[in-house]
N, C-alpha and C positions, 0 to 999 in steps of 0.2 A: 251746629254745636249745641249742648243741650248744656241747661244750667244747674250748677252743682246740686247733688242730694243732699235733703235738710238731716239726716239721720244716718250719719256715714260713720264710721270712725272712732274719734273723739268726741263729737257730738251727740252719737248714740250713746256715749257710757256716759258725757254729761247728762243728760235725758234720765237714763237709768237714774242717777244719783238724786235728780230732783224728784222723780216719783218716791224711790228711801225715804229722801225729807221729809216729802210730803205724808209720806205713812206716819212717820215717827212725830209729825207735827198733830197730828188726829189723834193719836195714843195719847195726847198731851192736853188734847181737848177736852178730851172724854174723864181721863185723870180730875182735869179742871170740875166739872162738874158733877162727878160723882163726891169730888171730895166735898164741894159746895151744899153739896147735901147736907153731906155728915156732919159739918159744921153746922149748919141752921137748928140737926136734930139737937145735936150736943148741946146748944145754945138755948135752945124751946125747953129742954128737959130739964135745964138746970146741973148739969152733971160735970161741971166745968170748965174751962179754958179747954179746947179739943187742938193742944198743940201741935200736933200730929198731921192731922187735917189742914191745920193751918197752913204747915210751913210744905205740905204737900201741895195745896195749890200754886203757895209762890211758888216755889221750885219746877212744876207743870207751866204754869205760864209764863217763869223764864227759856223751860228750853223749849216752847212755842215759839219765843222767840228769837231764838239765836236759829232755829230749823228755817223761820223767815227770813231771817237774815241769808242762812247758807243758800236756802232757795233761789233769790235775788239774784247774787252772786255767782251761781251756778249756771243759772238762765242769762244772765248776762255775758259771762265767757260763751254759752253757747252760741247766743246771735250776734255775740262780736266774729267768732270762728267762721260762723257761714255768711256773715257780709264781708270779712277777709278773702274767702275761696269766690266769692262775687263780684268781688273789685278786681281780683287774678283776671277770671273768667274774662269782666269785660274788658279790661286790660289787652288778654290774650287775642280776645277775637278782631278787638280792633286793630291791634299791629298785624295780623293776617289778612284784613281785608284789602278790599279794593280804595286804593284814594278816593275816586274818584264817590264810590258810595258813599265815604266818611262827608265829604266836601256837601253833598246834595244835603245832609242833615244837617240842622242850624244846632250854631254852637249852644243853645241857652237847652236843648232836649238834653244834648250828649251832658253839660251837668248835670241837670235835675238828674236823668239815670243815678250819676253819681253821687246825690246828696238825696233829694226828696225821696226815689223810689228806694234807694241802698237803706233810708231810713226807714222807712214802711216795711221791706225786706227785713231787715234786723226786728223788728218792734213782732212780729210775729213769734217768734223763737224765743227772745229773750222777756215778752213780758205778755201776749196772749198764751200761748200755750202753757206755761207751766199755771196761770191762772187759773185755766181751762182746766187742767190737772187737778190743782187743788179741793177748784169744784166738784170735780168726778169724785174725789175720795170726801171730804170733808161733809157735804151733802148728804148724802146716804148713811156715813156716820154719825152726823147730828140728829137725822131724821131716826136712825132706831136707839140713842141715846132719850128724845123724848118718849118713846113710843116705851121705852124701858122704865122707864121714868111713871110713866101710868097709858094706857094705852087708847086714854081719849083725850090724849095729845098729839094725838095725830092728824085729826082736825087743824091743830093749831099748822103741823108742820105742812098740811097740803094747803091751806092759807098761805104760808110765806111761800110755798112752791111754785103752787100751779101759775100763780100770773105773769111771772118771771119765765116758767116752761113754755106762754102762750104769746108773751109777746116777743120773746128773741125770735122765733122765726116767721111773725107774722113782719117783724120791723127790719130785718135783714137785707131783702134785696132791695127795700127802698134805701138802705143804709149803704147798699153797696152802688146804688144808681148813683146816689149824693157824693159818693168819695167820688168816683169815676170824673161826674161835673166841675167837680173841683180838681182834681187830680190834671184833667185835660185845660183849663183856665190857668192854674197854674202855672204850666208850661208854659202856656203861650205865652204868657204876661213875664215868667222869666227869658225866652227866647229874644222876645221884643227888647227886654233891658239890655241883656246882655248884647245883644245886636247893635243898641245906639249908643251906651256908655260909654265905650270906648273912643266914638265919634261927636262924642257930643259939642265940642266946642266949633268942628265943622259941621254939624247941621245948624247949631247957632249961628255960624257966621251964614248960612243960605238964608233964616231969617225964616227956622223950622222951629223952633225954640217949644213957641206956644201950641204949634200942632201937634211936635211929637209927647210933649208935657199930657195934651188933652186927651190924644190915645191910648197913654201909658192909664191913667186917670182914667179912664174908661174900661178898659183892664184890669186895673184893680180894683174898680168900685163892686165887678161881676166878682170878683173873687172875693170879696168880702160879703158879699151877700149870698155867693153860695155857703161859705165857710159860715155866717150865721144861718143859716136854714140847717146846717151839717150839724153843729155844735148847738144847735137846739132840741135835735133828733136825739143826738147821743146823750144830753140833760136827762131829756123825756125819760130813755132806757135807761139812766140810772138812777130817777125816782121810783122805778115801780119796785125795784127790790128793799126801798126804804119804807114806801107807802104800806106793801104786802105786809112786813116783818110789823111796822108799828100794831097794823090789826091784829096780826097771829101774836103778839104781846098782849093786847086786847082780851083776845080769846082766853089765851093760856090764864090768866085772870080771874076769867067769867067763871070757866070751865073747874077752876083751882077752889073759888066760893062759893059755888052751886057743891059739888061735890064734900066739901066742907075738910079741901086736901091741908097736910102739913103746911105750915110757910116752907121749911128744906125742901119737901118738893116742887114749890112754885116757885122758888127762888132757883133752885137748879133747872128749874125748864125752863126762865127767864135767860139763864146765863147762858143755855147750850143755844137759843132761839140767839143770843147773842152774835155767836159765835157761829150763827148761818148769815148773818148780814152780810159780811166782806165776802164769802165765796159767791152768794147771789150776785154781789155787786162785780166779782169780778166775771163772773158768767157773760155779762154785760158787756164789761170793757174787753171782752177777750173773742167778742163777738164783732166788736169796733178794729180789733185788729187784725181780726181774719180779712176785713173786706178790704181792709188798708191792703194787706198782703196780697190778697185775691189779685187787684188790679195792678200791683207791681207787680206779682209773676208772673202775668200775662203777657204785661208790657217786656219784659227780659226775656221772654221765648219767644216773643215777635222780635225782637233785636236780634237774639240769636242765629236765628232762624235765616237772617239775611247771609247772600251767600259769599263763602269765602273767596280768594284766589287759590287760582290752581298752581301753584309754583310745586315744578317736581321738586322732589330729593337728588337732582343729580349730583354725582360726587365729580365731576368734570370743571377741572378749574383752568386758572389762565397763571402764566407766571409773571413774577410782579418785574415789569419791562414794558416801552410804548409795543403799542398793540396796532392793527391796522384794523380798521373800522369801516363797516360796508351797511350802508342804508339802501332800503328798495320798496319804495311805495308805490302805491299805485294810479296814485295823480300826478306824477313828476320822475324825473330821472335817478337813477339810482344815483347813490351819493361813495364813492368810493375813495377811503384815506390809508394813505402810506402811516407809517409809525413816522410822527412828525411834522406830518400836514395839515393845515388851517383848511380850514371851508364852514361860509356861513350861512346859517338855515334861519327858516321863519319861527317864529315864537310860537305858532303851532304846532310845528313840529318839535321843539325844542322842548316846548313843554310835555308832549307824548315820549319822550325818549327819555327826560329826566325821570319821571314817575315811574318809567319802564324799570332805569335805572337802579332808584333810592324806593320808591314804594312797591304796590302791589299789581297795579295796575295792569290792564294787556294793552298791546299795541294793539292801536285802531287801524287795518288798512296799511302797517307799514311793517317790516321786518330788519331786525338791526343783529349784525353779527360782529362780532370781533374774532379777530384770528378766524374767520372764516368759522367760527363755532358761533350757534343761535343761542344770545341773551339767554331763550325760555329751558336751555341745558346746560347751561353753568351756575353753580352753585351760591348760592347767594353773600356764601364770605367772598369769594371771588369779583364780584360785581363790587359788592363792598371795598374790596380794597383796590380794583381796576380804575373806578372811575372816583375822578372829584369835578366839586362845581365852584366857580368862584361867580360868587353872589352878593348882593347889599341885603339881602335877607337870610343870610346862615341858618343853620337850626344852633338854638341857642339856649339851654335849658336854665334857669337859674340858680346861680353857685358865680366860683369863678373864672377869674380869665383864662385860668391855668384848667380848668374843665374844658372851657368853651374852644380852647384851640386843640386839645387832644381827644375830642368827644368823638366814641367811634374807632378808634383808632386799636390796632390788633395790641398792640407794644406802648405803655404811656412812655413818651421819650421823657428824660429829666429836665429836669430846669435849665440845667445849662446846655441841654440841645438845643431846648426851645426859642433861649437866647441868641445863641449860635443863629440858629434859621432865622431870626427876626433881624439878626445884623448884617447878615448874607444878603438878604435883600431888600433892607433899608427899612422896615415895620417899626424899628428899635424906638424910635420916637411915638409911635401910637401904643406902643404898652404903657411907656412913658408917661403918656398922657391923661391915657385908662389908669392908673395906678399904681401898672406891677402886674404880675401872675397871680397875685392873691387878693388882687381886686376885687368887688361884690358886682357881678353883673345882672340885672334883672330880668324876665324869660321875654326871648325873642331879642334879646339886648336893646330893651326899650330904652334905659336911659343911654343910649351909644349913640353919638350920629351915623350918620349910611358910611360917611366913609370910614368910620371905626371899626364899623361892622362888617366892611367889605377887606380890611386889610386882617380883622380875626378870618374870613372865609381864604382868604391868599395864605397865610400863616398856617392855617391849617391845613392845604395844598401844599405847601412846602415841608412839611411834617410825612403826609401819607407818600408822596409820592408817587402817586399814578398815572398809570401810562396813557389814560385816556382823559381830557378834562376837560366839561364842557362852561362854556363862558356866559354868563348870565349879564354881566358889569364888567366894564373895564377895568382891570390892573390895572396896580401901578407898575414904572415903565421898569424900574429897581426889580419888580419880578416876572416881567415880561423879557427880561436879560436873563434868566436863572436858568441853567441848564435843565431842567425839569421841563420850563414852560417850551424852549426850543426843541426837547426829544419827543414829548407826547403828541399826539393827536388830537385835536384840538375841535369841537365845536362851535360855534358862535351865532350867538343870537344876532340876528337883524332888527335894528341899527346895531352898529357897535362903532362909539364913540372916536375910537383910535385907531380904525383898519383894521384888519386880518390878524395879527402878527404881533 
């Protein structure tokens, strides 16, 4: 999977729109300082108030900056747009993958993806490049605004230029070494938090307390010290376009009293040398966030790049009724169920046949058909609606209770179905207890206990009704009586708490 084009679309015509701007913000510069002239001459000669001139600059370097303003805001929708089609992207690729590839990846990468690098990603589009823009255009137009102006100001303008032209890419891929170091610390040091956080009160009670404090702490001490070596570099590169420009002010000066020029014209080459300061400066920072983006698209197309599951498009479905169900490995005896029949397997297997099931996964070594048709040719609403799991672990997203038991599900049944099933087989006291249907659940149903959580995984088994369901935790025995639990096909993890049945 390849990651989305920066200049597609709507993006391409934002792009166009900010280059406009940026034209019409240069006409506005230039305006500035010719008029800056006429005022100084006007003023020097005695000939009046040159209201004209005057209220032409304001007017010029108001809509300088209202064209900044549009700029911002244009560049903004644009890297809001493509870290949208980003977050899709890795959205998409992950529900396609293999579990088993998601599970090897620590959970603290898979955010950064989604926060630090999505940030870096965005920050290119919405505030290097159209800087980079600006300096393309504004530059060049400042530079023959002086040279117009008298043409041994041009001295001055390759003064403010050339050190800015010599050090962005001598400073560059050390700039781009330094994100990467930080970039890769980073991570780790979020991978690490977010790995113990959650556990934190059980590593304390092992009496990890002060180790894992001292590792974390060590972790960020290297991140803080890369981040000041970073943010020193980036300082450096945005003193030289302030250093250069003070001299080439200097110059313009020197050049204006030796020559024995108008004050309008060294006040107008002051003003247009002015108005090279911010696109220097932003030359700079727009060079700081090419490298930022550099090593997040890298990182996204190595992501990408990982490979998907092959799940066909078969259009071959199962009709929703118990199914019979045939297991055939190749370390043990094939496993063969009527529509109906219990039989209990190792949590090895059990767990290879869930993720066959509900994710992306391939069977290792074993092969599982229903109706005598292979899993790897029926269609994935099919498997969806075929098989349920009753679990202490549900998938539980955060919202509420009234999500968490119809999540999934083809058809949302109403409120008063959902009632119905919970009093049909006895749950009606654990909604009870939860709150209601319109409960606030938290994700994974952290504030739930396991058996609140196991009797939303039965409730929701009662809702789908499928013919095949494999048992993770024991039922209660209210819906191990339920015509559903008697017709299906039945699974079961070894131990199970209550027998077969």
């Amino acid at each position: 999977m390849n990651p989305p084009a920066l200049f597609v679309g709507l993006r391409r015509r934002l792009l166009g729109w900010v280059l406009i701007s940026t034209l019409l913000q240069a006409v506005a510069f230039v305006t500035v300082a010719v008029a800056t002239r006429r005022v100084f001459v006007a003023l020097h000669a005695g000939s009046g108030l040159p209201v004209a001139e005057i209220a032409l600059v304001g007017a010029a370097g108001a809509c300088a900056a209202v064209m900044q303003l549009t700029i911002r805001v244009l560049a903004e929708h644009l890297g809001q747009d493509f870290a949208k089609d980003i977050r899709l992207t890795l959205f998409d690729h992950a529900s396609r993958s293999d579990q088993n590839e998601l599970n090897q990846k620590r959970l603290g990468y898979h955010v950064l993806r989604f926060t630090g690098d999505l940030t870096a990603l965005k920050g290119w589009p919405s505030l290097g490049l159209p800087r980079l823009v600006q300096a393309s255009v504004l530059l060049p137009v400042s530079t023959a605004v002086l040279i117009y102006l008298d043409k041994q100001f041009a001295w001055a303008a390759v003064c403010a230029l050339l050190p800015t032209a010599i050090w962005v890419p001598l400073s560059q891929r050390r700039l781009v070494r330094a994100h990467r170091t930080l970039r890769q610390r980073r991570a780790r040091l979020a991978a690490d938090v977010t790995e113990r956080l959650p556990i934190a009160p059980r590593l304390a009670a092992l009496g990890r307390r002060r180790t894992e404090s001292k590792l974390l702490s060590r972790r960020a001490t290297q991140v803080v010290e890369t981040a000041r070596g970073l943010y020193g570099l980036i300082e450096v590169r945005k003193a030289v376009p302030e250093v250069s420009a003070a001299v080439a002010a200097s110059l313009i000066m020197w050049i204006g009293a030796l020559e024995g020029m108008p004050a309008g014209t060294i006040a107008a080459a002051l003003a247009t040398l002015g108005l090279m300061i911010r696109p220097l400066r932003n030359a700079m920072a727009s060079g700081d966030q090419a490298a930022r983006f550099h090593i997040a698209h890298n990182k996204l197309i190595r992501a990408l790049q990982r490979p998907l599951s092959t799940r066909t498009n078969s259009k071959s479905r199962l009709r929703r009724k118990p199914v019979s169900v045939e297991v055939t490995s190749h370390h043990g005896p094939a496993l063969k169920l009527a529509p109906g029949q219990t039989e209990a397997v190792s949590k090895t297997l059990m767990d290879q046949i869930e993720t066959a099931f509900t994710g992306n996964s391939k069977l290792v070594d074993v092969k599982l058909k229903l109706d005598g048709k292979d899993i790897s040719n029926l269609s994935p609403g099919s498997l969806r609606r075929c098989v349920g799991i009753v679990t202490e672990r549900p998938l539980i997203l955060k919202g509420s209770m009234r999500r968490a038991v119809t999540l999934g599900l083809r058809t949302r049944p109403s409120d008063d179905q959902i009632l119905q099933a919970a009093r049909d087989t006895g749950l009606m006291n654990v909604i009870n207890d939860i709150g209601g249907l319109s409960s606030k659940l938290s994700e994974r149903g952290a504030n739930l206990l396991a058996d609140q959580r196991l009797a939303i995984s039965c409730l929701h088994l009662m809702l789908q009704k499928p013919g095949v369901i494999l048992v993770r935790s024991a039922p209660p025995v209210s819906v191990r009586a339920s015509t559903i639990w008697k017709t299906a096909t039945k699974l079961v993890t070894l131990p199970y708490p209550s027998g077969k049945s």
